[in-house]
C-alpha positions in Angstrom: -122.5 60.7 -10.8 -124.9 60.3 -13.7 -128.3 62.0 -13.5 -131.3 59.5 -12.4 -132.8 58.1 -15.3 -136.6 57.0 -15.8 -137.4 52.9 -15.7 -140.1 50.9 -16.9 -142.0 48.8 -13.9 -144.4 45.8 -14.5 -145.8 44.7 -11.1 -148.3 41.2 -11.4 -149.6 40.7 -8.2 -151.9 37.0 -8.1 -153.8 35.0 -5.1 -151.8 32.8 -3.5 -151.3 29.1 -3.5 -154.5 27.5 -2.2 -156.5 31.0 -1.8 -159.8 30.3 -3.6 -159.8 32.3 -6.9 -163.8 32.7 -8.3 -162.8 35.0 -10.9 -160.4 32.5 -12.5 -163.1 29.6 -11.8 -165.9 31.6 -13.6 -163.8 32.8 -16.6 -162.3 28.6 -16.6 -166.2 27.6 -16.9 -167.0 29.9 -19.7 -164.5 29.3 -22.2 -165.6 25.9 -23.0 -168.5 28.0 -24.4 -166.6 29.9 -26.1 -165.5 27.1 -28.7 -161.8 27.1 -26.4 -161.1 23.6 -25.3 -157.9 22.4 -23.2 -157.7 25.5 -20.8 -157.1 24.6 -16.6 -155.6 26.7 -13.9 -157.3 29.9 -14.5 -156.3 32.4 -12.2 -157.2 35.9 -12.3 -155.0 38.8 -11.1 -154.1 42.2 -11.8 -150.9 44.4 -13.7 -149.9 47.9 -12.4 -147.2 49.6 -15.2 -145.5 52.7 -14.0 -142.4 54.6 -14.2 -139.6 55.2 -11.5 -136.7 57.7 -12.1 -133.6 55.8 -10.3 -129.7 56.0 -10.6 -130.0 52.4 -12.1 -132.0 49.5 -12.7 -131.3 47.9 -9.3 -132.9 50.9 -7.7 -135.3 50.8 -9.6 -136.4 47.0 -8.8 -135.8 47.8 -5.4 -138.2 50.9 -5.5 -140.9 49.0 -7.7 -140.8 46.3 -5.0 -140.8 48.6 -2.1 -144.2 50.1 -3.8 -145.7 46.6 -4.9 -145.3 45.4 -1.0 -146.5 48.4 0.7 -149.3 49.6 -1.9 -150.7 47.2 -4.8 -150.8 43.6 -2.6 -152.3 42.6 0.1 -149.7 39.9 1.8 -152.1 37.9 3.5 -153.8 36.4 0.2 -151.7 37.9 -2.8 -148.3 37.8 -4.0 -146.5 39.9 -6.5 -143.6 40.0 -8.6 -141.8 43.1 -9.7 -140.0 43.0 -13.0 -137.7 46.3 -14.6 -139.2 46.1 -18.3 -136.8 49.0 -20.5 -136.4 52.2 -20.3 -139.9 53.8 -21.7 -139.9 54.8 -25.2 -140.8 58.5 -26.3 -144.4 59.4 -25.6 
């Protein structure tokens, strides 16, 4: 079996559907101001990047979820999605 190797993790995690969403409404009513014309649906949320060492990139989804439920959004008024971005490059 091949050692565990080290995965990218993007987790977005938004209100949902029909939770109000002031941030989004506030930064919607400012850019107007801002000489930026044509924007609507401004919702606000948040990214969480990390690393996860798993035996694949299944696991890894798997795990990234498992932390994205439990941890980073609340399931009564957010939702999240979990995505497996690369493998990280050198730091």
């Amino acid at each position: 079996m091949a050692p565990p190797e080290t995965f990218s993790v993007l987790v977005e995690v938004r209100l949902r559907p029909g939770i109000a969403d002031p941030q989004g409404a506030t930064i919607e009513r400012a850019l107007p101001a801002l000489g930026l014309k044509g924007i609507a649906g401004v919702r606000a949320g948040k990214a969480f990047r990390f690393d996860i060492l798993a035996d694949d990139e299944a696991e890894a989804l798997a795990q990234g979820t498992v932390v994205a439920d439990r941890v980073l959004a609340n399931p009564v008024i957010e939702e999240s999605s979990v995505t497996v971005t690369g493998k990280p490059g050198p730091s």
